[in-house]
N, C-alpha and C positions, 0 to 999 in steps of 0.2 A: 529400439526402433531407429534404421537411419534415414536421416528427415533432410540431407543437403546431395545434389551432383555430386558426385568422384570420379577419383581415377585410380587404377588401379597398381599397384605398385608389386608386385609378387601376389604375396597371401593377404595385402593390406588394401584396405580400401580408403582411401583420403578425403576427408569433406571439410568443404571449404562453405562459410558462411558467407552469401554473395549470388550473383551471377556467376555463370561460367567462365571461367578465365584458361589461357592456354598453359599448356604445361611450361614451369620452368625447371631452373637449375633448384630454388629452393623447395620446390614440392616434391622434385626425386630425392634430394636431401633429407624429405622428415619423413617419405616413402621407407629410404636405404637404413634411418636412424632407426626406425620403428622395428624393423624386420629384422635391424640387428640387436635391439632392446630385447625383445621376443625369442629368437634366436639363443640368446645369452641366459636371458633365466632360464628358457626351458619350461614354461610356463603348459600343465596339459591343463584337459577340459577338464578335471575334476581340482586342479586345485583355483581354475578358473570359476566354478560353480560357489567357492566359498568367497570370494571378492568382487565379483563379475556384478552381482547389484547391489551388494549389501544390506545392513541393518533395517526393517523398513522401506525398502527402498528409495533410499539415503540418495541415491545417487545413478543415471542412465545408465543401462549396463551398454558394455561393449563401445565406450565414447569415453573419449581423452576432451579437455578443452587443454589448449599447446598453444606458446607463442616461442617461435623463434628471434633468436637476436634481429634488431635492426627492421622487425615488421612493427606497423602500426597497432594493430589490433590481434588477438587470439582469435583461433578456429576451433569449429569443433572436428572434432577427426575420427574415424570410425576404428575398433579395434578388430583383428581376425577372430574366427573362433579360435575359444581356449585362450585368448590370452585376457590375465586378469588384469580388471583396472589398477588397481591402488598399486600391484606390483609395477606393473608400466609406468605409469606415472614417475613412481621412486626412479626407477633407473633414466626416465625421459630428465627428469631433475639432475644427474649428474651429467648430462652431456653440455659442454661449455658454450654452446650456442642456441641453448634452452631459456629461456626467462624464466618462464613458467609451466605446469604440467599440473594438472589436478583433474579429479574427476568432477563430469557435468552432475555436479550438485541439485538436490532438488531442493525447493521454496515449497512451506506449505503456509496457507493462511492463518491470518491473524486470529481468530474468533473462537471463543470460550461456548460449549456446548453447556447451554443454562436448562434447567428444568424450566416450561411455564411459569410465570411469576403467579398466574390466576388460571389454573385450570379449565374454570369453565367458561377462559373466554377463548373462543376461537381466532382473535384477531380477523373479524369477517370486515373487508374494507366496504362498509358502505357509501354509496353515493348519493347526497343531499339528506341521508337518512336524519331526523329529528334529533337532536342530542347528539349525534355522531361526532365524529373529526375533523369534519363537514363543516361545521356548524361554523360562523367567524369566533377567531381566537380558539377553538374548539383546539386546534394543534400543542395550547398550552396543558391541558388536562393529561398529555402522554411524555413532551419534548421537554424533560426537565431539564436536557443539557442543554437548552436552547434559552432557557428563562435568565432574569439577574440575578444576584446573589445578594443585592442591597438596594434600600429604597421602600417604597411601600406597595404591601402585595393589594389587587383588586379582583374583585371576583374575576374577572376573565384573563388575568396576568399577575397572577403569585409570582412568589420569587423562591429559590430555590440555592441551597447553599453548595451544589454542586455546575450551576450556569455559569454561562461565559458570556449572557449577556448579548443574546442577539438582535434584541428589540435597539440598542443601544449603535448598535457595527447597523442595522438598515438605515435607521435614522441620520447618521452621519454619511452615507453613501447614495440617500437618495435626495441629501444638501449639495452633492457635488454631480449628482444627475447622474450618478454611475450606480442604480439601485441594483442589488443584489447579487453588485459587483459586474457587472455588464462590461464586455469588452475584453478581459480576461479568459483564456484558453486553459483550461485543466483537466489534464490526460488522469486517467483512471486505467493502469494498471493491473487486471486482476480477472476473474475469472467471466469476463466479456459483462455486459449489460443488455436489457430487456430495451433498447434501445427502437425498434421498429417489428413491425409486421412480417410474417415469410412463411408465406403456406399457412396451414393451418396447426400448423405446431409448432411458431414462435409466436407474440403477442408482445408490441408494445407496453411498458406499464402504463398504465392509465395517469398515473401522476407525473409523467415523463411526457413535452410537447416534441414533436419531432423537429421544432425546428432549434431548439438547444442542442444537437449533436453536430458535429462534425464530422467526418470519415475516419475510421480507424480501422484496425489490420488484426487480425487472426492470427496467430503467432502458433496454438496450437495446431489448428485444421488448414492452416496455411492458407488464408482467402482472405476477404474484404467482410467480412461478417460475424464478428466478435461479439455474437449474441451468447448471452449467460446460459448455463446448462446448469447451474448450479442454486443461484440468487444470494450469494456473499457477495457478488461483483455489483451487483442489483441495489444490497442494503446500502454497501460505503457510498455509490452513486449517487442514492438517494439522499444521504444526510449529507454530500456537499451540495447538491444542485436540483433537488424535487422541486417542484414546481408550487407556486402559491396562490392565493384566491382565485382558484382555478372549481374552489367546492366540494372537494373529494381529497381523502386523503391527508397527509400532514405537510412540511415542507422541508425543504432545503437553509440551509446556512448561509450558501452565495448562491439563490434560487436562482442570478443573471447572468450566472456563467455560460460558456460554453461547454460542453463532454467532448472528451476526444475516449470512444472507449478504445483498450487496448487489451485485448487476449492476450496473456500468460501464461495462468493458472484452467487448468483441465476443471470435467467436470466433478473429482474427488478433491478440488483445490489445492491444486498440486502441481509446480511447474517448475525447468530448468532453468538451469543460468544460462545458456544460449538463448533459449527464447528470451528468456527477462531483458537480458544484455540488446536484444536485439530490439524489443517495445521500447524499453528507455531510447533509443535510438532512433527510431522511428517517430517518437512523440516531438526529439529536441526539430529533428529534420521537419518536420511538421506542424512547428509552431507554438506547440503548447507550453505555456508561462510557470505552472505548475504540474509537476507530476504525485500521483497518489500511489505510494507502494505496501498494502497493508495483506502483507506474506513477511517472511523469515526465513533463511537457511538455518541450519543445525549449529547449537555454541562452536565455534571454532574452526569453523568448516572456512577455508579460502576458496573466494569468488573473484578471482582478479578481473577477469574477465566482464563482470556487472560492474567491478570498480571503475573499468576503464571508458564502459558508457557512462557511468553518471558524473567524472570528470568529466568528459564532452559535454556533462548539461551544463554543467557549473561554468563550464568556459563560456557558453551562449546563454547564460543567465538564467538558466531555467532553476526554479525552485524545486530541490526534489526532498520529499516528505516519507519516513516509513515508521512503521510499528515497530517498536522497540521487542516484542514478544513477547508471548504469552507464559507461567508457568504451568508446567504440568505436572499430577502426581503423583506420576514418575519420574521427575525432575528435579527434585528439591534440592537434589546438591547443585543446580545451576542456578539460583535463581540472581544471582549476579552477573548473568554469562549475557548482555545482551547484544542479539546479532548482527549479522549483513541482512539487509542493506543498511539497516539504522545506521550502520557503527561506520557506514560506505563516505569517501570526500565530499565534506559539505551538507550531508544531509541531516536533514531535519525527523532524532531521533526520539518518540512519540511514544510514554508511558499512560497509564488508562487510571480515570477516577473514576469514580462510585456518584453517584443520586447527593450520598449524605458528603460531599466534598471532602472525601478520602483516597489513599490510594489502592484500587483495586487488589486482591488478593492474589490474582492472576498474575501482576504486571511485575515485568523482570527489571530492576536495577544493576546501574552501571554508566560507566564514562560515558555510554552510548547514548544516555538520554538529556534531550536538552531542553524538554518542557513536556507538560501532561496536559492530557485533556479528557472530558468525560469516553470512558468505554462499558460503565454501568457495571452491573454483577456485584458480588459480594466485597465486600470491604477487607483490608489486612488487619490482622488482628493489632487489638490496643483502639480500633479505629470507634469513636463516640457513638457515630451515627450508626443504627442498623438499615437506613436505606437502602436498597439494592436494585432497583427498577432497572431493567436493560434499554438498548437505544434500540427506539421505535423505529423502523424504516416500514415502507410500505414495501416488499421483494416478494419474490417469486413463492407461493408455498412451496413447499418440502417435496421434491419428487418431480415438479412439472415446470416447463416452459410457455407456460399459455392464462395461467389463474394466478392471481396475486392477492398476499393479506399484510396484515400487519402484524405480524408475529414477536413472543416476548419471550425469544431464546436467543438472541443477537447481543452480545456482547465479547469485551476483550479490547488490544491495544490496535484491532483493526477499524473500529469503529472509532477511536480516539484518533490514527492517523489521520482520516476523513474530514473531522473536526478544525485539523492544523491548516489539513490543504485548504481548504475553503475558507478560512479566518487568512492563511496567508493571499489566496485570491482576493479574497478585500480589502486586504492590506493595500496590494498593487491597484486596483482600480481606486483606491479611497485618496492618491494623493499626496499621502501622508512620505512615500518615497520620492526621493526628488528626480524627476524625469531624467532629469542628467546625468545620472549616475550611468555610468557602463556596467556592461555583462555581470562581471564577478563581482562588483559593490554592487550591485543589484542584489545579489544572494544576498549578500554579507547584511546589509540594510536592513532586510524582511525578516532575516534571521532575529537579527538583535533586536528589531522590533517588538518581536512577537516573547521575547527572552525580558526584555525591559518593560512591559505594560502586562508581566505576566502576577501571579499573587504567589506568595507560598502559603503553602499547606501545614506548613512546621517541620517538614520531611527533611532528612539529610539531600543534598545537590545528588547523589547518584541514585537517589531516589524519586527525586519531582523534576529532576533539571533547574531550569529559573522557577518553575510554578506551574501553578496551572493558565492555559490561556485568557485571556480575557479580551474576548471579538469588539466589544465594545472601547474598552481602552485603545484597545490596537489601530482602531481606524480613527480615533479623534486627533486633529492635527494636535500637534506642541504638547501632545500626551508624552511624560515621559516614566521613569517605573512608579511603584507603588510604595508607596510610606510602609512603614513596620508598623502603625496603627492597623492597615490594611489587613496585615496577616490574619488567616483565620484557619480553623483546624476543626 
């Protein structure tokens, strides 16, 4: 699909990510280079049809992402028929005024397809129902990743040796009058959110107030309307910023945030590095203090192009947070391979624990990870505990844009991303960073922060990172890390 203006150069059609701009000397230049790359292999339609989308569809067919020497940013570029990507690419790589050439990579979400944990529960969101979710503290009886992990449990606030303690991060945040992190901006990246009403076939979520959203962009469908088609966009949303004593439903982490939604990911969770590149971009131009990225590209796959927007967040201080990835099993010789964006400058790379404060069986290890957080599901073998409870969110059922449950097939390191951004949104409204810090030690700050008040699990560093999060340490001033009494497994 070509989704940008061109112009046309010979057989080639050139797309430029932007407004219209007028022709120059450097766009007949990657016109003349292409047609002569093309030209030179001799590329036809059939050996275009074995490269042209690849693996899964690994990657946009007929789209180069291309930076010429001396430009700020990579384009995406449209290829002729018959000419294959990967080939193109290799040859665009040798010419001396190339940066870069790679094919537009696809992102797929973060989340572990769990069986029901209880069958015959429908996950049916009741509203003020008797016993329900409803009910006050009623949200403890499902959000284990939301409970402490020490102290004494009481009938409406157990504790849980997989929490992060958020009874403890509210408490300290609504002593500083910034309760549930109010005044911080966090862009939500991903396959759009149940954010507002439209026609009769989108529907607000009912645990979502409309006035926590701010305006976000459509990246897929290309509009102002980044409503989920899916409800993974729906779930991560929820457990940064659902709303509270509101009666219905469960809640949010940093319930005081703002949403910035931002469409990415389609509605099979599935989206480009041009778009990606371009949301991230969108978000830092727009405001937002933290971004959530809980997708993956494939081990090894180069994204310079997402590289180069989330440098630009980090330059303007924005906090950017992603899923380290999931294993799959047909993957097991990767499970050290973790990807972009986690592994992307400065970002905050985000592996998944279990109920029983383990690390998830899913969750990939590597240099990439720099702390964990609950993503629920099955535990990695050796692991004590056999808890497995998945992360509750209230999202869209399965199939429709209009009816919403609470379903108990939600897990993975996309649900743990979600966890970070919202514990690092508290972080920023809590205080605890010192105003005065610029742009880049703003990152640097929140980073370590959330690295130095975290616990370990007993796991090797390329397995837990610093630990697991702890929302509650995170946000009390003059907190700094955790004693080795602390450790726990």
């Amino acid at each position: 699909m070509l989704e940008y203006p061109g112009w046309n150069f010979g057989a080639v059609a050139v797309f430029a990510i932007g407004p219209a701009m007028q022709l120059t000397q450097r766009k007949l230049a990657l016109g003349a280079a292409l047609i002569a790359c093309v030209a030179t292999l001799g590329v036809t339609a059939a050996t275009a049809a074995a490269n042209a989308i690849g693996s899964a569809r690994a990657f946009a067919p007929r789209q180069l992402v291309v930076k010429f020497a001396g430009e700020e940013r990579g384009r995406t570029i449209g290829l002729p028929q018959g000419a294959g990507v990967i080939a193109t690419a290799h040859a665009l790589r040798a010419k001396p005024n190339v940066e870069y050439a790679e094919p537009n990579y696809a992102a797929h979400a973060s989340a572990v397809e769990l069986e029901p944990i209880d069958p015959d529960d429908p996950g049916t969101l009741e509203i003020g129902a008797p016993g329900s979710t409803a009910t006050p503290g009623g949200w403890a009886t499902r959000q284990w990743d939301f409970l402490d992990y020490t102290g004494t449990a009481t009938t409406k606030l157990p504790i849980s040796p997989g929490g992060i303690d958020a009874p403890g991060a509210w408490a300290n945040l609504e002593a500083v009058g910034r309760p549930g992190g109010r005044g911080v901006v966090v862009a939500v990246l991903d396959s759009g959110i149940a954010y507002r009403d439209l026609g009769t076939t989108y529907v607000r979520s009912p645990d979502f107030s409309a006035e926590q959203f701010i305006p976000g962009e459509d990246f897929v469908d290309h509009d102002r309307l980044p409503l989920d088609e899916n409800g993974h966009g729906t779930h991560v949303a929820g457990t940064i910023a659902e709303q509270t004593n509101n009666g219905l439903g469960l809640t949010g982490l940093a319930y005081g945030v703002k949403l910035m939604p931002v469409r990415v990911l389609n509605r099979a969770n599935v989206g480009y590095a041009n778009r990606i590149a371009a949301g991230v971009r969108f978000a830092v131009e727009h405001h937002a203090q933290v971004i959530n990225m809980s997708f993956n590209f494939a081990c090894g796959e180069k994204v310079p192009q997402v590289d180069e927007a989330l440098r630009e967040a980090y330059d303007h201080g924005v906090v950017t947070v992603a899923s380290g990835g999931n294993l799959s099993a047909s993957a097991s010789s990767v499970k050290s391979c973790v990807s972009e964006p986690a592994t992307g400058p400065r970002v905050i790379g985000v592996g998944g624990t279990t109920e029983g404060g383990c690390i998830g069986s899913y969750s990939l290890a590597g240099k990439g990870i720099d702390v964990v957080a609950p993503g629920g599901g099955t535990p990695a073998a050796g692991c004590p505990s056999i808890l497995s409870r998945p992360i509750y969110q209230v999202t869209l059922k399965n199939g429709t844009t209009d009816e919403f449950a609470i379903p108990s097939n939600y897990a993975g390191t996309s649900m743990a991303a979600a966890h970070v951004s919202a514990t690092a949104a508290l972080v920023l409204a809590s205080g605890v960073i010192p105003q005065s810090l610029k742009s880049k030690a703003r990152v640097r700050a929140v980073t370590q922060r959330l690295k130095v008040t975290a616990r370990s699990l007993g796991y090797p560093k390329t397995v837990q990172g610093a630990g697991l999060i702890d929302a509650g340490r995170a946000t009390t001033p003059g907190t700094t890390g955790l004693a080795a009494s602390r450790e726990v497994r």
